[in-house]
C-alpha positions, 0 to 999 in steps of 0.5 A: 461473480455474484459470490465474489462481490458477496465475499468482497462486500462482506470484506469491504463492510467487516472494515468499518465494523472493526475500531482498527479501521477508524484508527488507521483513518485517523492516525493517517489523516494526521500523518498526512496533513502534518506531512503537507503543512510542513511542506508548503511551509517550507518551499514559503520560505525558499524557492525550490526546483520541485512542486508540492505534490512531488514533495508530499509523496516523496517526504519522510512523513509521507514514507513512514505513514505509508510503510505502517498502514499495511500491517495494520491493514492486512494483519485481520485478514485472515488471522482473525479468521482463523483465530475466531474459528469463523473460516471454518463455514466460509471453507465449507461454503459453496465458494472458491478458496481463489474467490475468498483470497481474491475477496481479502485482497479486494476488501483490503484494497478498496479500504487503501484506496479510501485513505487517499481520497482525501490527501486529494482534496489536499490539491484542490483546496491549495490550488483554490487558495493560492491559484497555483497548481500542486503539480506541473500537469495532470500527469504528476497526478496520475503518475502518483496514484498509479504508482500507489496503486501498484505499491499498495498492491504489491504491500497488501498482497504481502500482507495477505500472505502474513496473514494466512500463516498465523493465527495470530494478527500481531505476528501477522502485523510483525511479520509483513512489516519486516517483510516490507520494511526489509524491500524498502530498505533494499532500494536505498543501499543504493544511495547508502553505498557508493562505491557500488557498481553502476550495474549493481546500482541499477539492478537495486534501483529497480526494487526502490520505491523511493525512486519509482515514486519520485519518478512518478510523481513527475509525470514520467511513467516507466513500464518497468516497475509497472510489470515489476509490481503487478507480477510480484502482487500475482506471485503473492497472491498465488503463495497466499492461495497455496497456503490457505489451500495448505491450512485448509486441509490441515483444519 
C-alpha cells in the first residue's frame, strides 16, 4: 500500500503543480456562484415548491459546469504521460499497472472532491444570513454529495479511459466530453419524447442524471443508481487497466 499512496501523492501534487488546475478552480467557482446568485435571486421574487440546495444541484449553470470539469480534468492523466515519455520509468518501476491506474483515478478523484468544498460553505453562509436552512434536513445534503460522488466516479473513470488511448490531451478532452455528454443526453429522450412507452421510459430514467440528481438531493436515496454507477466506474477502470496493459507492451 506504501507504493499506492506514493503513486497517489505524486497524482494529487502533480494537480496543484499544472495552471490547468487553478483554471479548472476558478472557472468553476465562477459557475457556481453565479449559479446560486441567481437561484436565491429568483425564489426572492416568488414563492417556490423547493429549496435552495435542490435548485442549485439541478439548475442549467449548475449542469454545464459540471459536465465540462471532467475532460478537463482527466484529459493529462495518462495523456501527458505518454506524451512527455515520463510513463516509460513509471512502467518499468516496481509497481502494479492497477495501483498506477487506480493512483490517476484516485488523484483525479481527490482534486473533484476539492471543488465542492467550497459550494458547501455556500449553505452555511446563507443559513447564517438568513436564518433558514438551504435544504428541508440533512438528508438533502448527503444525498446530494452522494450522488456527486458516484457521478464524479463514474465521469472520471470515463476519462480515465480517454486518457490512456491517445497521446494527445486535446483528443483526450474530446473524446470523454463526447462521451459524457452523449450519457447525459440519453437521460433526457425521456422528457424530450412523449409518446414513449412507460417501460421505455423507465429503462432511459434509470441513465438520467438529471432525475437521480433531483431525487437525491430531496433526500431520497434509491439503491439503484447507487449499484448502477459504482459497477460502471469498476468497468471503466477495468477497460482503462486492459488498455494500458495493451500500451505498455506495444512501448
Amino acid at each position: 500500500m506504501r507504493k499506492f499512496y506514493a503513486l497517489l501523492s505524486r497524482e494529487v501534487r502533480s494537480y496543484f503543480y499544472s495552471p490547468i488546475a487553478y483554471i479548472v478552480l476558478i472557472f468553476f467557482l465562477l459557475i457556481s456562484g453565479v449559479d446560486f446568485y441567481f437561484q436565491v435571486s429568483f425564489m426572492n421574487q416568488r414563492p417556490v415548491q423547493y429549496t435552495v440546495q435542490e435548485a442549485f444541484f439541478n439548475s442549467v449553470f449548475f449542469w454545464f459546469a459540471f459536465v465540462l470539469i471532467f475532460p478537463l480534468i482527466t484529459m493529462r492523466l495518462f495523456a501527458e504521460e505518454f506524451k512527455l515519455g515520463t510513463i516509460e520509468p513509471l512502467m518499468t518501476a516496481p509497481v502494479r499497472d492497477w495501483q498506477v491506474v487506480l493512483s490517476k483515478f484516485f488523484g483525479a478523484l481527490v482534486f473533484y472532491l476539492i471543488l465542492w468544498v467550497p459550494p458547501a460553505f455556500y449553505f452555511i453562509i446563507f443559513q447564517q444570513i438568513t436564518g433558514q436552512p438551504a435544504a428541508h434536513s440533512a438528508g438533502a445534503y448527503s444525498g446530494s454529495y452522494l450522488m456527486l460522488l458516484l457521478l464524479g466516479m463514474f465521469y472520471l473513470s470515463i476519462g480515465c479511459l480517454a486518457s490512456v488511448l491517445t497521446k494527445n490531451q486535446i483528443i483526450a478532452a474530446v473524446i470523454s466530453f463526447c462521451a459524457i455528454t452523449l450519457l447525459f443526453f440519453l437521460g433526457l429522450v425521456q422528457f424530450i419524447l412523449l409518446d414513449v412507452s412507460s417501460a421505455t421510459r423507465d429503462l432511459l430514467g434509470y441513465f438520467s442524471a438529471i432525475e437521480h440528481m433531483g431525487t437525491f438531493s430531496r433526500g431520497i436515496i434509491d439503491t439503484r443508481p447507487i449499484v448502477f454507477y459504482v459497477s460502471m466506474t469498476i468497468v471503466m477502470l477495468a477497460l482503462t487497466h486492459q488498455a494500458f496493459q495493451s500500451r505498455k507492451w506495444r512501448l
